[in-house]
C-alpha atoms as a printed R data frame, in Angstrom:
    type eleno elety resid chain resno        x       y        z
1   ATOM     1    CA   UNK     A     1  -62.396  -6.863 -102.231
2   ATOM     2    CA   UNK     A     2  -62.096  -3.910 -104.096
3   ATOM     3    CA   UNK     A     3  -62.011  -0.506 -103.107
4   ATOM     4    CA   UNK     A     4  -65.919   0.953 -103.527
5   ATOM     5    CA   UNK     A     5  -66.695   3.125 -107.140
6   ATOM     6    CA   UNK     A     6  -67.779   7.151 -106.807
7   ATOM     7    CA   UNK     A     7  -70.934   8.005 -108.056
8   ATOM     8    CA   UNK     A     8  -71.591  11.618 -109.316
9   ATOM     9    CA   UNK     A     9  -75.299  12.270 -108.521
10  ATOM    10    CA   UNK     A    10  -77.039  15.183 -109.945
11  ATOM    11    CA   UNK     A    11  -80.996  15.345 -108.457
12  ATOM    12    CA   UNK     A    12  -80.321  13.497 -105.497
13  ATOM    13    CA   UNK     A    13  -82.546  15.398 -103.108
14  ATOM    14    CA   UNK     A    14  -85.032  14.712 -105.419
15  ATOM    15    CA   UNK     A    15  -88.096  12.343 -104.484
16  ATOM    16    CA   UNK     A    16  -85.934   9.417 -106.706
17  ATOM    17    CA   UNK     A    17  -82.682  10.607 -105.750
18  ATOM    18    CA   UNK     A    18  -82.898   9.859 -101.855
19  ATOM    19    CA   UNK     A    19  -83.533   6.199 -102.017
20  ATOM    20    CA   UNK     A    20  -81.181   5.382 -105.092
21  ATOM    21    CA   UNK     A    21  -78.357   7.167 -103.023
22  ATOM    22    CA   UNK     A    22  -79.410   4.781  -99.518
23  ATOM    23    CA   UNK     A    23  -79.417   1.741 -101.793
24  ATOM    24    CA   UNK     A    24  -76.264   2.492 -103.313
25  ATOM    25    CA   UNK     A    25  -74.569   3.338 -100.167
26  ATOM    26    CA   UNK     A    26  -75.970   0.522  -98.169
27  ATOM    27    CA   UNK     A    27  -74.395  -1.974 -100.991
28  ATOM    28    CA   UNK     A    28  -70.905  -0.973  -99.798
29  ATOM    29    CA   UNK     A    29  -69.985  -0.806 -103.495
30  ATOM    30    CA   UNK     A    30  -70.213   2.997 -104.270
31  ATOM    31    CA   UNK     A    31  -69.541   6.139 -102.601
32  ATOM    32    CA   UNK     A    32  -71.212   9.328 -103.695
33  ATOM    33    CA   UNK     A    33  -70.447  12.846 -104.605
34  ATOM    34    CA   UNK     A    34  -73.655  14.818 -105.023
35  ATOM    35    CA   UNK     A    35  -74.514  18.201 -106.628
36  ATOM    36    CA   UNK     A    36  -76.460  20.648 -104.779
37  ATOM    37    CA   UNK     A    37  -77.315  24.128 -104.281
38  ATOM    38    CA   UNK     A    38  -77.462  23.799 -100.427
39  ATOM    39    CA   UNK     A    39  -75.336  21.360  -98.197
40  ATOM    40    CA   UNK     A    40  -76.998  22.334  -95.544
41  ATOM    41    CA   UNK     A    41  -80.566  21.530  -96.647
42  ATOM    42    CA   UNK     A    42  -82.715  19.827  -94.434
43  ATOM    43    CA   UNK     A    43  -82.861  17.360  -97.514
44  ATOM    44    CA   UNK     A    44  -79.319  17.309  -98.468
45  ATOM    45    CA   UNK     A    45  -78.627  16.780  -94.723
46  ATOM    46    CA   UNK     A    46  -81.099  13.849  -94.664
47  ATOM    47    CA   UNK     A    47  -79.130  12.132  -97.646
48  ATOM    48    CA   UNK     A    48  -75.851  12.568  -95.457
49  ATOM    49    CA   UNK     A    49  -77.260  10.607  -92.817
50  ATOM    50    CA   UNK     A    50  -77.752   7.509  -95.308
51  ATOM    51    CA   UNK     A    51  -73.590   6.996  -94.805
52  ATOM    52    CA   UNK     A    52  -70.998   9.731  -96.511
53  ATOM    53    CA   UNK     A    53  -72.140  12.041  -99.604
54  ATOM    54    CA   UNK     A    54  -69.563  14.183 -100.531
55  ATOM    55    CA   UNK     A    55  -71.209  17.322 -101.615
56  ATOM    56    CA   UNK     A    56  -70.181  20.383 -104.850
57  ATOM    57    CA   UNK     A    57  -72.356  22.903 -104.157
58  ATOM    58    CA   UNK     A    58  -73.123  24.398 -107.525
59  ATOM    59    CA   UNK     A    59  -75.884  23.928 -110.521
60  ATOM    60    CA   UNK     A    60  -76.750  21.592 -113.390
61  ATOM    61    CA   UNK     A    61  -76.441  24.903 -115.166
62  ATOM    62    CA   UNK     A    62  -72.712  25.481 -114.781
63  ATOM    63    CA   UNK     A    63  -70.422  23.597 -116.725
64  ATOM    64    CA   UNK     A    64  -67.551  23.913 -114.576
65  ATOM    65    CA   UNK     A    65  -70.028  22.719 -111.515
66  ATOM    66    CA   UNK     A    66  -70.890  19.697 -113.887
67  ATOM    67    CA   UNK     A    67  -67.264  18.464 -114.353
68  ATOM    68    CA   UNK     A    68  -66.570  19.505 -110.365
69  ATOM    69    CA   UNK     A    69  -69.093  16.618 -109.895
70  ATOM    70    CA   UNK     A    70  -67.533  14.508 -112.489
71  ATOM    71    CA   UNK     A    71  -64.306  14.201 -112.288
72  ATOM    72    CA   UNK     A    72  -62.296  11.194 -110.956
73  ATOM    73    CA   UNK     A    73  -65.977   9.186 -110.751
74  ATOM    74    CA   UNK     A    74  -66.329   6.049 -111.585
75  ATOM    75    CA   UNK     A    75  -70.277   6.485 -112.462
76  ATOM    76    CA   UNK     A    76  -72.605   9.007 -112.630
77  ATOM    77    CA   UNK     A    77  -76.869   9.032 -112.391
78  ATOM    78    CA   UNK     A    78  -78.541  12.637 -113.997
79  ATOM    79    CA   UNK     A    79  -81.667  13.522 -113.276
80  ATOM    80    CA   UNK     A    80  -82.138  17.050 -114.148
81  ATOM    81    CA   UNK     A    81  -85.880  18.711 -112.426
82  ATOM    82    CA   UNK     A    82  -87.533  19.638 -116.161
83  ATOM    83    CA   UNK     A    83  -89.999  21.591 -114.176
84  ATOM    84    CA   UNK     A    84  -87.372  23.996 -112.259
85  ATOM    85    CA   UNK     A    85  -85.649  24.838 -115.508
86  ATOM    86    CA   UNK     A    86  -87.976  24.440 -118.689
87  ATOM    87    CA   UNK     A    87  -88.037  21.901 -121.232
88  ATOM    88    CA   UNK     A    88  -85.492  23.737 -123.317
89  ATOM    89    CA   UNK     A    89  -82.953  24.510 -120.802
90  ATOM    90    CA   UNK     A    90  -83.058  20.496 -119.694
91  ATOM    91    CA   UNK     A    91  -82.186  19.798 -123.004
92  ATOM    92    CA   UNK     A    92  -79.359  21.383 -123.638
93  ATOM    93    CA   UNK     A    93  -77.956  21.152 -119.782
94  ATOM    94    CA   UNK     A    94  -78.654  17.143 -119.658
95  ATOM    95    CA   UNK     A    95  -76.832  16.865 -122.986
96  ATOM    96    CA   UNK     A    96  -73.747  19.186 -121.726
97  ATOM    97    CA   UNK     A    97  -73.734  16.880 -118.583
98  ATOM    98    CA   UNK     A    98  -73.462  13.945 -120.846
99  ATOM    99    CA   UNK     A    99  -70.524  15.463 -122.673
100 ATOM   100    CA   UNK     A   100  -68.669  16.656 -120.209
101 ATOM   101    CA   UNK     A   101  -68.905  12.806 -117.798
102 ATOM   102    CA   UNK     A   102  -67.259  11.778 -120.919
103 ATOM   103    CA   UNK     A   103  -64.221  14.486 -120.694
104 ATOM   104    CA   UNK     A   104  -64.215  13.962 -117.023
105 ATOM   105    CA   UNK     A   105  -63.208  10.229 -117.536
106 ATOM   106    CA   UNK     A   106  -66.602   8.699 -116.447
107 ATOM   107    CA   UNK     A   107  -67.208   5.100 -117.312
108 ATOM   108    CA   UNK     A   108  -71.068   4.418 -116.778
109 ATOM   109    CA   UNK     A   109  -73.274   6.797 -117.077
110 ATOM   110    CA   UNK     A   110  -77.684   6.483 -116.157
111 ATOM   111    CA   UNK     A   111  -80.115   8.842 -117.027
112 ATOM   112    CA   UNK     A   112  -83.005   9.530 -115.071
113 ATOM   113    CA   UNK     A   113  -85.583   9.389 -117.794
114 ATOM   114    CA   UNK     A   114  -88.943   9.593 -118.883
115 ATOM   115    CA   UNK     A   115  -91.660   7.924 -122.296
116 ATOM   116    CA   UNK     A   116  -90.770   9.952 -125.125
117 ATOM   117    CA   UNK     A   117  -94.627  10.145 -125.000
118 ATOM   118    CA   UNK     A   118  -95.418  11.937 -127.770
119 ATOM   119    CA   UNK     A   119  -93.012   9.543 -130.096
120 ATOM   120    CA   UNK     A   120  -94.558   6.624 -128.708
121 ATOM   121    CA   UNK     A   121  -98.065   8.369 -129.455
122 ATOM   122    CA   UNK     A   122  -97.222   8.836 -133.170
123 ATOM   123    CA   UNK     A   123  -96.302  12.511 -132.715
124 ATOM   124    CA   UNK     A   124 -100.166  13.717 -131.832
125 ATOM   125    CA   UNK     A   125 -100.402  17.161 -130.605
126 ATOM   126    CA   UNK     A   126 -102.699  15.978 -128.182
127 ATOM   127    CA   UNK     A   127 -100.017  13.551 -126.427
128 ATOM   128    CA   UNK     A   128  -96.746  16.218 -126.353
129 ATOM   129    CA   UNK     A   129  -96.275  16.527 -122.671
130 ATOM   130    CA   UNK     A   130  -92.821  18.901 -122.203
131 ATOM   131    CA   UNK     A   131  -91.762  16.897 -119.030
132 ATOM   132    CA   UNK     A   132  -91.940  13.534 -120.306
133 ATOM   133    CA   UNK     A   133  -90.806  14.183 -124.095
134 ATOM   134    CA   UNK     A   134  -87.802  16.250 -122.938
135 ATOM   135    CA   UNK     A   135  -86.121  13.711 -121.090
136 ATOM   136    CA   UNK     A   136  -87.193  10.891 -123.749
137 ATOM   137    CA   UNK     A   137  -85.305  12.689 -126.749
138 ATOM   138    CA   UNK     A   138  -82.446  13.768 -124.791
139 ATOM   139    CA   UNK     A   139  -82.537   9.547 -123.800
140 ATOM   140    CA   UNK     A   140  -82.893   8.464 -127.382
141 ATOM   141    CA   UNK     A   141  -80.203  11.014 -128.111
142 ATOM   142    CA   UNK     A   142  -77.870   9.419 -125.242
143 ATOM   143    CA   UNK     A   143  -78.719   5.868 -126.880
144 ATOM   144    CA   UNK     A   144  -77.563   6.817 -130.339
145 ATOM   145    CA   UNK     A   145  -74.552   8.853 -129.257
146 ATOM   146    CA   UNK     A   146  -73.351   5.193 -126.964
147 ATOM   147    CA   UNK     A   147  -72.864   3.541 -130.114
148 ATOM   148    CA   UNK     A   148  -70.244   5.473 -131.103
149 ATOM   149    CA   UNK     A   149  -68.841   5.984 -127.445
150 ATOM   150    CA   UNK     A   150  -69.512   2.788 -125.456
151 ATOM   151    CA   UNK     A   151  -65.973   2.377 -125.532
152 ATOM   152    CA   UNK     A   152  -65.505   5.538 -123.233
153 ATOM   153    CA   UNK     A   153  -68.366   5.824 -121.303
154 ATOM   154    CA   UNK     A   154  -71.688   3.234 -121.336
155 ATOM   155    CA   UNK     A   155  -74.591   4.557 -121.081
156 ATOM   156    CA   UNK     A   156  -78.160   3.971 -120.226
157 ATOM   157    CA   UNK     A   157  -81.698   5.097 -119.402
158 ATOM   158    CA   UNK     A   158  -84.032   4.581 -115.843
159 ATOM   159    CA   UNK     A   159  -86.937   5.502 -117.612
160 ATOM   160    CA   UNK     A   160  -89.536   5.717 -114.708
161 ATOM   161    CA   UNK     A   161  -93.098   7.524 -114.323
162 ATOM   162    CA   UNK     A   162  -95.351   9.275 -111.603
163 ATOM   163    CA   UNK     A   163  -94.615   7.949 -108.454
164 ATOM   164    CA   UNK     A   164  -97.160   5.818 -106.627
165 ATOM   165    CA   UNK     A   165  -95.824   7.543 -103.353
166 ATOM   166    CA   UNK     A   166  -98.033  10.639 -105.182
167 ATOM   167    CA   UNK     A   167 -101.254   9.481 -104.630
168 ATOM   168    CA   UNK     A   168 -101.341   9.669 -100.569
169 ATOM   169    CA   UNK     A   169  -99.299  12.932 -100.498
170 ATOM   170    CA   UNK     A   170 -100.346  16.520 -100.721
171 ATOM   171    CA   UNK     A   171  -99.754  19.031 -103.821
172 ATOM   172    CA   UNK     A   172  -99.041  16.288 -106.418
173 ATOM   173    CA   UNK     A   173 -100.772  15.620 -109.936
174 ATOM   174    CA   UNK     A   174 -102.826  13.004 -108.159
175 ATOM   175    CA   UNK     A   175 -103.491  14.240 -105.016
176 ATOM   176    CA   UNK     A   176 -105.848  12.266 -102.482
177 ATOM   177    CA   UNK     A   177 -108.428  14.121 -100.323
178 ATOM   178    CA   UNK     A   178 -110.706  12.691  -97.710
179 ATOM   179    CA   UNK     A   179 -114.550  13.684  -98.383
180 ATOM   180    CA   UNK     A   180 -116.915  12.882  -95.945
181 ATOM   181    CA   UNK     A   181 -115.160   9.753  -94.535
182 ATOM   182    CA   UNK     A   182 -113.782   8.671  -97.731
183 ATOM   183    CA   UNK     A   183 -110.791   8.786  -99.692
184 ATOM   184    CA   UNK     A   184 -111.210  10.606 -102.981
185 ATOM   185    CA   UNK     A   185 -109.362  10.770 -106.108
186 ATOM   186    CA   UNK     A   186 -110.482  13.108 -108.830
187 ATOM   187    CA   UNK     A   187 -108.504  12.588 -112.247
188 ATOM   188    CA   UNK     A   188 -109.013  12.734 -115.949
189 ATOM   189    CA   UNK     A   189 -108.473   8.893 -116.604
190 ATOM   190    CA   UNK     A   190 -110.991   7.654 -118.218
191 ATOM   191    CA   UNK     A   191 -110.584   4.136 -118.349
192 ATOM   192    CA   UNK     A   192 -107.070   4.215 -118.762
193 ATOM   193    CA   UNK     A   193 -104.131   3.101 -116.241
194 ATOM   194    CA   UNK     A   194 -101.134   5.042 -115.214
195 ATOM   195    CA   UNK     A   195  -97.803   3.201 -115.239
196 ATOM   196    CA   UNK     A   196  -96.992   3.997 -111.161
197 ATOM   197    CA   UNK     A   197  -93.299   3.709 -109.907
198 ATOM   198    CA   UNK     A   198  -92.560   2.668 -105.975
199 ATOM   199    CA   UNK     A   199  -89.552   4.820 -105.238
200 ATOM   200    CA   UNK     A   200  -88.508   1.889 -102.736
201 ATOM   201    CA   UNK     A   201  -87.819   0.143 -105.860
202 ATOM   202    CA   UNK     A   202  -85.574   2.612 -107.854
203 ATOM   203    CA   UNK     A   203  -82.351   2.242 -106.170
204 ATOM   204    CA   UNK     A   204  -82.499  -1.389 -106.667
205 ATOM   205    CA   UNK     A   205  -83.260  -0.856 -110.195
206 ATOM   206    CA   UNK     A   206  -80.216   2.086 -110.662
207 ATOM   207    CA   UNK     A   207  -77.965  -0.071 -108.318
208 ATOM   208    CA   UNK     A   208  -78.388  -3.322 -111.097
209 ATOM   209    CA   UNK     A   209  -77.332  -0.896 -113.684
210 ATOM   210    CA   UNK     A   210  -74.160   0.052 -112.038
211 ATOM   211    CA   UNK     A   211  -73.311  -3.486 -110.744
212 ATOM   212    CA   UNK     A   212  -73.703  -4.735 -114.501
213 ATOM   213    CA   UNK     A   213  -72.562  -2.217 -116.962
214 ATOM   214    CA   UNK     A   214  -71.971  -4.633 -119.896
215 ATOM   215    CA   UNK     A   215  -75.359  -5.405 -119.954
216 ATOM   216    CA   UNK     A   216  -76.699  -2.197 -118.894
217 ATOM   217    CA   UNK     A   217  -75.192  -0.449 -121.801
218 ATOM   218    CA   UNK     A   218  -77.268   0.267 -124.291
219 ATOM   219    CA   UNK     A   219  -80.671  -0.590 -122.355
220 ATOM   220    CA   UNK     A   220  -83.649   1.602 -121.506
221 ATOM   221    CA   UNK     A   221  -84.561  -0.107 -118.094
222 ATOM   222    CA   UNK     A   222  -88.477   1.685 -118.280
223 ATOM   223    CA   UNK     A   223  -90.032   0.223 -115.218
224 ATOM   224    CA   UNK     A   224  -93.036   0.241 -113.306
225 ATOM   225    CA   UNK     A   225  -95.190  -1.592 -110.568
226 ATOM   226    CA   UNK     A   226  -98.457  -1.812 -112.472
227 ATOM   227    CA   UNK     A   227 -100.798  -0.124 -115.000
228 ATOM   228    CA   UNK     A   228 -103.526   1.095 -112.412
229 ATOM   229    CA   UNK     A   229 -106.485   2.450 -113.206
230 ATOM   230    CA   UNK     A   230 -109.666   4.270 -110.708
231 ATOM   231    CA   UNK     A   231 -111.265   0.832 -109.338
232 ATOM   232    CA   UNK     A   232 -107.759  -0.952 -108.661
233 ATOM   233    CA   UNK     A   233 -106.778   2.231 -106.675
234 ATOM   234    CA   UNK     A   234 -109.553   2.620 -104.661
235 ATOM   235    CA   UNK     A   235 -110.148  -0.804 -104.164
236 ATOM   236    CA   UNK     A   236 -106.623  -1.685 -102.910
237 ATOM   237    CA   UNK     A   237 -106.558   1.283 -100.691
238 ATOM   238    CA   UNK     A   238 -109.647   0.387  -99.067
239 ATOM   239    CA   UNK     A   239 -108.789  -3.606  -98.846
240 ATOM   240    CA   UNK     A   240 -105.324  -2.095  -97.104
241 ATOM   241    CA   UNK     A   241 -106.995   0.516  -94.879
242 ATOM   242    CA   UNK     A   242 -110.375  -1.058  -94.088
243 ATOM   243    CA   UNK     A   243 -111.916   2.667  -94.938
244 ATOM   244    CA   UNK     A   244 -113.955   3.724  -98.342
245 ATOM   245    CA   UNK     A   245 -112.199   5.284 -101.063
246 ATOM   246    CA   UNK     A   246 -113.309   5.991 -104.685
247 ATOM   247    CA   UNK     A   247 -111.409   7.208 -107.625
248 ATOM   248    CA   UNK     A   248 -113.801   9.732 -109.931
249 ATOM   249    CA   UNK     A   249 -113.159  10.234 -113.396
250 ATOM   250    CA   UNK     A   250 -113.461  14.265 -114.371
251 ATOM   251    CA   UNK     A   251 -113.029  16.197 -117.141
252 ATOM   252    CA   UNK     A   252 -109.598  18.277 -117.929
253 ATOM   253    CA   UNK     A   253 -111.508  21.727 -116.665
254 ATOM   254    CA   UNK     A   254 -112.728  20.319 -113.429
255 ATOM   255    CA   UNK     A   255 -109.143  18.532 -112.598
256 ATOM   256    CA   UNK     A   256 -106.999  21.632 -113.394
257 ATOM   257    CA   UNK     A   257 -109.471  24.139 -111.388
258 ATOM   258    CA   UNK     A   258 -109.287  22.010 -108.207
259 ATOM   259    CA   UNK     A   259 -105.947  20.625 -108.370
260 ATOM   260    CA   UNK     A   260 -103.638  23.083 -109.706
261 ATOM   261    CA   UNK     A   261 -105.791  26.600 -109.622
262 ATOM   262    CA   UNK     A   262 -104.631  29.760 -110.853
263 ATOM   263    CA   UNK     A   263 -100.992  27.882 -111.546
264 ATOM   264    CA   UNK     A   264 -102.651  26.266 -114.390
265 ATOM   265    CA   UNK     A   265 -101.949  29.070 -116.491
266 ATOM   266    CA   UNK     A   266  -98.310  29.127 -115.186
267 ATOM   267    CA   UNK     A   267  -95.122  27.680 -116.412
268 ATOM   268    CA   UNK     A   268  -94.737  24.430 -115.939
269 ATOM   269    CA   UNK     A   269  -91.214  24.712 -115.802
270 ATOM   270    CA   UNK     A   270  -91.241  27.522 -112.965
271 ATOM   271    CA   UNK     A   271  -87.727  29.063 -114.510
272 ATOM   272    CA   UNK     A   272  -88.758  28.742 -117.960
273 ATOM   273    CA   UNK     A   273  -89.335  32.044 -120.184
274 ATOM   274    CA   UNK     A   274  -93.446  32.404 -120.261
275 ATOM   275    CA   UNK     A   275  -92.851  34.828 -123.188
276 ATOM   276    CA   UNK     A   276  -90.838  32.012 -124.788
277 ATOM   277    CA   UNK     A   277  -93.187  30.409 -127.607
278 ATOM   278    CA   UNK     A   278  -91.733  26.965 -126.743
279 ATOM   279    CA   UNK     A   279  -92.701  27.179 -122.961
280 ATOM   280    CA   UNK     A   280  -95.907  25.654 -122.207
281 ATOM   281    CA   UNK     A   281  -97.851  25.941 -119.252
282 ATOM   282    CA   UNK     A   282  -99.329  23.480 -116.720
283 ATOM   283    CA   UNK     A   283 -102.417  23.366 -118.120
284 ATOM   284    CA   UNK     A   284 -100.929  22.693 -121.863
285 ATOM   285    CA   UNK     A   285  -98.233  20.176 -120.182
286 ATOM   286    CA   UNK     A   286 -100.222  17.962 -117.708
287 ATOM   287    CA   UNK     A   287 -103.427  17.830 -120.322
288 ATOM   288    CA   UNK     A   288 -100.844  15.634 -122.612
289 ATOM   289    CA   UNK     A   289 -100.014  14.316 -119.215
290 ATOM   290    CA   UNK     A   290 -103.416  12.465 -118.548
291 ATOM   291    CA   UNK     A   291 -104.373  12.268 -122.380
292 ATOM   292    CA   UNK     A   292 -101.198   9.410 -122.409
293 ATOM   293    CA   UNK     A   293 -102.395   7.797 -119.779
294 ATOM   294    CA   UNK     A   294 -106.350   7.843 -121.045
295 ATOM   295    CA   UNK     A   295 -104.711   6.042 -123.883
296 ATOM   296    CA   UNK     A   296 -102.095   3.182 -121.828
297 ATOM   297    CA   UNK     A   297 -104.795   0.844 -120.209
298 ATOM   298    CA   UNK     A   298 -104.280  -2.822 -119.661
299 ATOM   299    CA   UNK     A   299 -100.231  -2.249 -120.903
300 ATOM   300    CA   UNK     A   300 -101.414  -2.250 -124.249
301 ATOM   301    CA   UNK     A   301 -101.691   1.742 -125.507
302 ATOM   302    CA   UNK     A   302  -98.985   4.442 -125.630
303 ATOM   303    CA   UNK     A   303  -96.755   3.517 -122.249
304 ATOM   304    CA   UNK     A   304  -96.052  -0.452 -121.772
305 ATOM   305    CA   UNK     A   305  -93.864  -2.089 -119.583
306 ATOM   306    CA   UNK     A   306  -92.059  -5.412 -119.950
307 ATOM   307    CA   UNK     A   307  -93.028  -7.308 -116.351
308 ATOM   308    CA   UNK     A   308  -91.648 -10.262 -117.372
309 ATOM   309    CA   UNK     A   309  -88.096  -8.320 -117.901
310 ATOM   310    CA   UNK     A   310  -88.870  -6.628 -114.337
311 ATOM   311    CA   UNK     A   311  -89.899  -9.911 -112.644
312 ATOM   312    CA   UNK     A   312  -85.941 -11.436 -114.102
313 ATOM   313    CA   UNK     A   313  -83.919  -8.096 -112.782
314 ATOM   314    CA   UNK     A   314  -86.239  -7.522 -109.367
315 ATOM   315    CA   UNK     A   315  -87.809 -10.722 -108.150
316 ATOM   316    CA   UNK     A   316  -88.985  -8.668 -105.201
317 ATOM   317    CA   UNK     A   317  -90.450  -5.637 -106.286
318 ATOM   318    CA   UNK     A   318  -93.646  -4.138 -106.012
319 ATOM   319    CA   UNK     A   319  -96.006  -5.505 -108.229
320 ATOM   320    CA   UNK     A   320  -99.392  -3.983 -107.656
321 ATOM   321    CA   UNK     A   321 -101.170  -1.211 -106.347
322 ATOM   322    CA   UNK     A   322 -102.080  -3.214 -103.079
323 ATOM   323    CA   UNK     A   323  -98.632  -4.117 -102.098
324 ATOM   324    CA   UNK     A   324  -97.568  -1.010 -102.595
325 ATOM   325    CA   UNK     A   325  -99.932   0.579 -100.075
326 ATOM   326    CA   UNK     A   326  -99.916  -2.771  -97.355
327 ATOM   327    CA   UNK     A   327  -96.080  -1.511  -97.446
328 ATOM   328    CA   UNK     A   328  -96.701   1.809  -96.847
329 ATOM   329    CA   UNK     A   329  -98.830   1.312  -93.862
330 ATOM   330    CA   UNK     A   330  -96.738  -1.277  -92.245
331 ATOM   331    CA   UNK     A   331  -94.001   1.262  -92.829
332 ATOM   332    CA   UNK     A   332  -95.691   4.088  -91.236
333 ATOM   333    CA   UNK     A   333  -96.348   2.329  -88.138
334 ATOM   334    CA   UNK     A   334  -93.128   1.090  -88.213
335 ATOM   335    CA   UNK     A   335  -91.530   4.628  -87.930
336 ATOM   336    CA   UNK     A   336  -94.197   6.719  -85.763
337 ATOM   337    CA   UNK     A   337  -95.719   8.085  -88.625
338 ATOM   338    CA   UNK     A   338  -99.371   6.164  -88.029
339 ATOM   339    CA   UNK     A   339 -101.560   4.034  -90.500
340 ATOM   340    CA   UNK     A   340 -102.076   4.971  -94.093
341 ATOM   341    CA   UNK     A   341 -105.123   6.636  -93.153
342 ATOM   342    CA   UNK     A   342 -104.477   8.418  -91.091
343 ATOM   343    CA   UNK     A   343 -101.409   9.856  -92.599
344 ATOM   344    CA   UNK     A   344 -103.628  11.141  -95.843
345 ATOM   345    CA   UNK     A   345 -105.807  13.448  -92.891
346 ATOM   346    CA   UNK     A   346 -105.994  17.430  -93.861
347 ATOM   347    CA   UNK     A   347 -103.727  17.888  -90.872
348 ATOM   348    CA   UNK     A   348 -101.007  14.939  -91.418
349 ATOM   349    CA   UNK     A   349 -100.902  14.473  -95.516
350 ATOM   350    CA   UNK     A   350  -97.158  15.589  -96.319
351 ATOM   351    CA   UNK     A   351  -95.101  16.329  -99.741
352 ATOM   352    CA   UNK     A   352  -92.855  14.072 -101.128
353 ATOM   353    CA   UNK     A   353  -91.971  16.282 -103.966
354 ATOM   354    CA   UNK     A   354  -89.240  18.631 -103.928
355 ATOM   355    CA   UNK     A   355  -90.858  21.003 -105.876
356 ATOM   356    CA   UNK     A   356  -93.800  20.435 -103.628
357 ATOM   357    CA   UNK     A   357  -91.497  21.319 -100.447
358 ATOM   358    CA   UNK     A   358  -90.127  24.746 -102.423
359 ATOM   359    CA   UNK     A   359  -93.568  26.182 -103.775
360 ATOM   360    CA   UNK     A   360  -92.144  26.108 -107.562
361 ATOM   361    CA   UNK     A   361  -89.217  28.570 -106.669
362 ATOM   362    CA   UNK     A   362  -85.429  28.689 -106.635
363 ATOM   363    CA   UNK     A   363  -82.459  28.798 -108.641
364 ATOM   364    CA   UNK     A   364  -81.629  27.146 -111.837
């Protein structure tokens, strides 16, 4: 048997980046070296207890802190947090950390990535959503630059989407609230669908791209469990829960004054310049946000997924809203945390972000 491969990590303490390290540990095929700015983080600390993460304390903004975490890997999955440094900044630092895995001697290289949304839309002002496009040039960059480099360093893309983990915790885009007995969503969907991702299913998804790099290479793996829209997730929360729920459709103004506030005007990258020209703020970045998603029902607008291709790779994922939430309460239970409703209670809902967890401040 041969010896297991190292795995840079950059965003593992991330939401994604916890269960893509656990599954790649628990495979016995990689070990991991992980950035961070803390090692002794209650969530860096959590990732330790998965198995061994060897940690370089440091920044994605640091080139000598990028090929710290590099060098002598075998692999390496980036995920740079768009919304701690700016659209511009993840740019340029995502396409330094690309460079310098390829110094460093790095052989396979996955990018946490995101729709290059307003592409996809046909480049309508309406659609540009900083978080989403930024990753999906620098993606269609890293694409065109493993032509010429495969024989290096392989690359490709995880291209996910909001998680579905979002919509029964607290300070997300699609937060849940409980009105008068019943669990209420407020968002600007129209009848569109949002593409959700069960984080549960990334690190199988980032594990099959290390385990097969030949086909990997090349590939933009853009995954999802469903497109869901309101009535599929009410309805499979309440068929899960046995309690009401409804999902209300409401314009932009009413969405951003009760979900985001007075940090609608804000950044959305919370280190970003606001005198910068090319910074936009929440308001101007999550109104492309739900204007893609108005326009991606039934798999057949501006975001679509190939299920058939997910069905091959992951026989057992998570295919639909329901599952996703029967899961989630069986799993609660399981660990002490109680049912699904009543972990989405004032009193119990939790974060699952990290940005969530750190109010929108820190470091670069």
């Amino acid at each position: 048997m041969s010896a297991p491969r190292l795995i840079a990590v950059i965003g593992g303490t991330g939401a994604q980046g916890l269960p893509i390290i656990r599954a790649l540990l628990d495979s016995g095929s990689y070990t991991i070296r992980a950035l961070t700015r803390d090692a002794s983080s209650p969530r860096f600390q959590s990732l330790q207890a998965l198995g061994p993460v060897e940690p370089v304390v440091g920044t994605f903004a640091s080139e000598a802190d990028l090929r710290a975490v590099f060098r002598g890997a075998w692999g390496a999955f980036v995920n740079l947090d768009g919304f701690n440094s700016g659209e511009k900044a993840e740019i340029y630092w995502t396409i330094r950390a690309y460079e310098l895995a390829i110094e460093e001697g790095v052989k396979m290289f996955v990018l946490g990535n995101l729709d290059y949304a307003y592409k996809k839309s046909g480049y309508k002002p309406e659609f540009r959503t900083g978080h989403y496009d930024a990753k999906g040039r620098i993606g269609e960059w890293i694409l065109q630059q493993n032509r010429d480099n495969s024989s290096r360093m392989r690359a490709a893309l995880f291209t996910t989407g909001p998680y579905m983990e979002m919509t029964i915790s607290k300070l997300t885009a699609m937060p849940v609230s409980v009105e008068d007995g019943v669990a209420t969503w407020r968002l600007p969907l129209d009848d569109g669908a949002v593409p959700y991702v069960a984080l549960d299913d990334c690190g199988f998804y980032v594990r099959w791209l290390f385990d097969h790099p030949e086909r990997a290479s090349g590939m933009d793996l853009e995954v999802a469990i469903a497109h869901v829209g309101h009535a599929e997730l009410a309805a499979a929360f309440e068929r899960v829960t046995g309690h009401p729920a409804r999902s209300l459709n409401v314009g932009l103004d009413e969405y951003f004054s009760r979900t985001w506030g007075p940090d609608a005007e804000r950044p959305a990258g919370y280190n970003a310049d606001p005198t910068d020209p090319a910074t936009l703020t929440v308001r101007q970045n999550f109104s492309g946000f739900w204007t893609v998603f108005r326009h991606s029902g039934g798999n057949k607008g501006v975001l679509r997924r190939d299920y058939q291709l997910l069905d091959e790779i992951h026989p057992g994922r998570i295919r639909s809203a329901e599952e996703f939430f029967r899961r989630e309460n069986e799993k609660g239970i399981r660990e002490g945390l109680g049912t699904l409703w009543e972990r989405i209670q004032p009193d119990r809902i939790a974060p699952i972000l990290k940005i969530s967890e750190d109010g929108r401040i820190g470091k670069l």
